[in-house]
N, C-alpha and C positions, 0 to 999 in steps of 0.2 A: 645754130646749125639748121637749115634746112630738113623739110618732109623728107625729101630723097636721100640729101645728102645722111640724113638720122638710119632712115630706111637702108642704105648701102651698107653703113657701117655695122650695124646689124647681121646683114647676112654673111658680110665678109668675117665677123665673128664668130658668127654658128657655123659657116664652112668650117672654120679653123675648130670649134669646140667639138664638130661631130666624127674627128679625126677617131680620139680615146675610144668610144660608143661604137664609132663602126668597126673598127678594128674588134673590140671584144665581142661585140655584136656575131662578125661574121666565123668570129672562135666557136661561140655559140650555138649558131647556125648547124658547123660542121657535128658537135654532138647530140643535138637537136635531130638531125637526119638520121643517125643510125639508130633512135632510140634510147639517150640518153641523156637526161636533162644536167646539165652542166650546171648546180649549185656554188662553185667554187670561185668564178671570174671573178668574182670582186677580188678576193684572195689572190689571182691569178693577175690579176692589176697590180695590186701592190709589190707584188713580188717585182712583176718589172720594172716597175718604178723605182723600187729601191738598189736592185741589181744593176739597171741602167744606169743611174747616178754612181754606185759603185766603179761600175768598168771604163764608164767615163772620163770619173774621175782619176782614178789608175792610170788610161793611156791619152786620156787627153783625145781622144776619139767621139765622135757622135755614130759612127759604123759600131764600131766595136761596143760601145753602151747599149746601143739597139739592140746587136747580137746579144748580150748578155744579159740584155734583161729579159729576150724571149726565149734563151737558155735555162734559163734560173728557173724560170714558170712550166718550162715543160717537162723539165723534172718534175717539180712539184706538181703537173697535171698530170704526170705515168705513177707518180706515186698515190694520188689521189686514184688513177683509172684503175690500178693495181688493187688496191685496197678493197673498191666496190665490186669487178669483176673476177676477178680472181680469188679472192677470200669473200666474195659475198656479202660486204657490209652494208649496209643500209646507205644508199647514195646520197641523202638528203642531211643525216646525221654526218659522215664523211665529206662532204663538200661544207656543211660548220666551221668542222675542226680545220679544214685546208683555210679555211678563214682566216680564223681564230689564228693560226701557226702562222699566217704572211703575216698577220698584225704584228704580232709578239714576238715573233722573229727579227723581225726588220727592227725594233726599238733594241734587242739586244745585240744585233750587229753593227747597229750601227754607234753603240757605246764601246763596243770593239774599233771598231776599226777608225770614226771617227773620232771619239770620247764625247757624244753627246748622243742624249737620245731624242731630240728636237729635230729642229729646221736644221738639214746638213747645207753648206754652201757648196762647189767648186768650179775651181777656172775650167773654161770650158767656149771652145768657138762660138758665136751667135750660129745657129741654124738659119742659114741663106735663103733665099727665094729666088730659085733659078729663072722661074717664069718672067719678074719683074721686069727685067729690063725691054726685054722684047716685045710682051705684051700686056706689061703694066698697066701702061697707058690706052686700052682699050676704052671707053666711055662704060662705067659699071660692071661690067666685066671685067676689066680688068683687077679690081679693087677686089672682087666676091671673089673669083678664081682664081687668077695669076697673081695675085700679091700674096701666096699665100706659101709657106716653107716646103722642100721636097718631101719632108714627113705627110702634109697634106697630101701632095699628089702620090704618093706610092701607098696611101691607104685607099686610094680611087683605084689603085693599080692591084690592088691589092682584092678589092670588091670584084673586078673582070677576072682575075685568075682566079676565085674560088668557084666564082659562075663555071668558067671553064672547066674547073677538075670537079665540080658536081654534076654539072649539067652534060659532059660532053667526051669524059674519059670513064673505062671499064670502071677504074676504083671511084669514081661516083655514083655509079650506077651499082655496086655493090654494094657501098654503102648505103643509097636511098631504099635500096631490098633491103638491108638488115632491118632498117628502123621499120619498113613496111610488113614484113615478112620474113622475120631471123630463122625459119622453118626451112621456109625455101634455100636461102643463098646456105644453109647447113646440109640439106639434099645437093648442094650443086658440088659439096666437098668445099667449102669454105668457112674459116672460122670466123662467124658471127661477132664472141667477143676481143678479135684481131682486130676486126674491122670498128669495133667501139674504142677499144682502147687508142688505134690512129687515131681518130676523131678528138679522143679528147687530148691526146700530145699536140694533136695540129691547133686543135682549141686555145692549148698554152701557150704556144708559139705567136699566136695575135694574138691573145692577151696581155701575154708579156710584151708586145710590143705598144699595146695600147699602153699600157703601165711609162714605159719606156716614153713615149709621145707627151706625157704628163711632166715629168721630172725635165726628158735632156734641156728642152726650149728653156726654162727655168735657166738649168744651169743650178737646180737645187731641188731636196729631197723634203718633202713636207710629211710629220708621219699620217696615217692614213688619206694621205693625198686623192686616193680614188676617190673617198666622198660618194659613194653610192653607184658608182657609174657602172660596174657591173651589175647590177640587179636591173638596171635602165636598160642595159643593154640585154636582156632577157628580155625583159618587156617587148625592146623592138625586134626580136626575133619570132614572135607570135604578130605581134602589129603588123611585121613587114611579110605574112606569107609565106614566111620560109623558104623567101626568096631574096637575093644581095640587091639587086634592083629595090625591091618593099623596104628591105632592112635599112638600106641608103635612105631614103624619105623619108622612113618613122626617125634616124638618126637625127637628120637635119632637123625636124620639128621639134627635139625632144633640145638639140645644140641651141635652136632659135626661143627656144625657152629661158632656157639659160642666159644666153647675150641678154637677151629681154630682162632679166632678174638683174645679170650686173650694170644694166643702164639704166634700171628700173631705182638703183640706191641712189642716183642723184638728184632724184626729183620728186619720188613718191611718200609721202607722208607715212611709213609704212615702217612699224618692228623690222630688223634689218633679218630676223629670223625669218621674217614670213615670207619677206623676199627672193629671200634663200631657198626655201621651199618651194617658189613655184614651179623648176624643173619637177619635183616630185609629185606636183598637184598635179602638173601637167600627162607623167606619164602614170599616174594613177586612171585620171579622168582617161587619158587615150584607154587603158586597159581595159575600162569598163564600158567604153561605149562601143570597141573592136567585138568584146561578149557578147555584147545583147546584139550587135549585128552579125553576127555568127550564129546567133541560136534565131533569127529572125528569117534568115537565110535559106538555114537548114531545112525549117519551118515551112517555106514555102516551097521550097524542093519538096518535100516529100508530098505536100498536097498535091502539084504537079503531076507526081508521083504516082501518085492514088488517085 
């Protein structure tokens, strides 16, 4: 295979990988804004994933899988926003156990309902690629963007609608005062932890659909299939500015790491572990050098300043 053609395939793959990531990501995002650091998504992934393959499998639907698995998760994200808001619990020790409960739950449902607590299979459509045919065939464009399932483009659709309800409706703009100012939007007569607890329901709702995005394509339920992807996807919610735009970029980079590691096992002389690892090396290394250029920043603002 050719420079290009190596090079195409690659990003036609990170497009497809930073489907999961940005979806969680942009879950993230929304409890990120009003002041609440959402520990839970990885938890909040698996759920969907495994709920998705459930409902799936049930109606033979790839809709209804979707629904159901970003159903599943935003229960478990009001039960989770309940716990810390409400009763008070420590959000960090709580988003754990919401962990902890998708992992261990999912292995005992799915000896329920399946009789294994392994790799589940089920029949299930291929997920289509509506772009294909129209504009497949674009010269590298077509292959990176349009070749790509409607799960891909409705997580693009998906980044422009949350833009929208943050950036450009009342309830985003209440909720960026909570996380900025929960003093204020409580002077204005509004409740503060109303406005946390949406955020992190709306959290579980793309999360579980990132989850869902993991499994349907499959057509099969892997257990902890996330694999880390919510903690990644934190990562790119401070990478990306706390912004869908930033979040979309750090996703891609983080997806393009990835494709890079799975193309990387066919030629690199390399433990297949460490391969594995280089999405994590990677958004380690991003994390740390986002830091030092934040504190590098600040740094010069304020001498500006003074």
């Amino acid at each position: 295979m050719s420079g290009q053609g190596t090079a195409v395939v690659l990003a036609a793959n990170a497009v497809s990988a930073m489907t999961p990531l940005l979806l969680a990501a942009l879950g993230g995002l929304f409890s990120e804004l009003s002041g609440t650091l959402n520990i839970a998504l990885e938890g909040l992934m698996l759920t969907g994933a495994f709920f998705g393959a459930a409902a799936a499998s049930a109606t033979g639907s790839i809709f209804l899988g979707m629904a159901g698995g970003s159903l599943a998760a935003a229960i478990l994200a009001w039960a989770y926003g309940s716990a810390t808001l409400r009763l008070k619990a420590n959000p960090f020790i709580t988003g754990i156990a919401a962990n902890i409960f998708a992992s261990g739950s999912a292995v005992l449902l799915s000896r329920r309902l399946f009789g294994t607590g392994s790799v589940v299979t089920f029949a299930l459509k291929a997920v289509s690629k509506p772009l294909e045919p129209a504009l497949g065939g674009i010269p590298i464009l077509g292959a990176v963007l349009f070749g790509q399932t409607w799960i891909v483009h409705a997580s693009w659709l998906a980044a422009i609608l949350s833009w929208v309800l943050i950036a450009r409706t009342p309830f985003g703009a209440r909720l960026r005062a909570t996380g900025a100012n929960a003093e204020a939007v409580s002077a204005a007569g509004f409740s503060p932890d109303r406005y946390r607890l949406a955020a992190i329901v709306i959290s579980g709702i793309l999360a579980g659909a990132a989850g869902a995005s993991l499994s349907l394509p499959l057509a099969a339920y892997v257990p902890n299939m996330s694999s880390g992807r919510g903690w990644i996807a934190l990562v790119a919610v401070y990478l990306g500015f706390r912004k869908p735009w930033g979040i979309a970029l750090a996703c891609f980079i983080f997806a393009l790491a990835e494709a890079y590691s799975n193309y990387a096992q066919g030629f690199l002389g390399l433990p297949p572990e460490f391969i594995l690892a280089i999405p994590f090396a990677a958004s380690l290394l991003a994390l740390v050098v986002g830091t030092v250029a934040g504190k590098v920043g600040a740094g010069r603002a304020g001498k500006s300043v003074g």
